[in-house]
Steps between C-alpha positions, in 0.01 A plus 500: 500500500788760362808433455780560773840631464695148559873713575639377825655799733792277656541776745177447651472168444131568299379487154400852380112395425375876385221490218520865331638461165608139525650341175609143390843475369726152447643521901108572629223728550680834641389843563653780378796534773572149422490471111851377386574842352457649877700232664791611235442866551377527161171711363280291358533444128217672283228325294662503142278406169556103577511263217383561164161339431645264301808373683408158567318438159802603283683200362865517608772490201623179688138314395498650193808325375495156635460280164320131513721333245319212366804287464632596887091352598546214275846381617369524845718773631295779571162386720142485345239321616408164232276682251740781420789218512307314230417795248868603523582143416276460186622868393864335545409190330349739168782703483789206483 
């Protein structure tokens, strides 16, 4: 089955159900009288470039920076889960 344009014409008290050139968006699937650029009497926006291919693989400067301080692990302050909590204690325990 296709999809259906889901937009509901109050004034006649009927959902719009046409099939040519139906689209999902976040409100629905509409056709092209009913996309949310339509309904605000805007043209539709054109297809740009999109992403770069590697937008969701590049490390963020945020990641890159967070330190694991041994001594933070080791006094229990910053989370780890046991194994990392006991190699930061025995590289505590070497260094004092």
């Amino acid at each position: 089955m296709s999809a259906q344009c889901d937009h509901w014409i109050g004034a006649e008290s009927r959902y719009c159900r046409a099939v040519d050139g139906v689209r999902f968006f976040l409100i629905g699937h509409c056709c092209p009288a009913h996309t949310p650029s339509a309904l605000a009497g805007k043209p539709e926006p054109q297809p740009g470039p999109g992403y770069p291919a590697g937008a969701w693989t590049t490390p963020s400067p945020i990641s890159d920076s967070r330190v694991h301080d041994a001594r933070a692990v080791a006094s229990g302050k910053r989370r780890s889960s046991p194994h990392v909590y006991q190699a930061a204690r025995a590289a505590v325990d070497k260094t004092t």
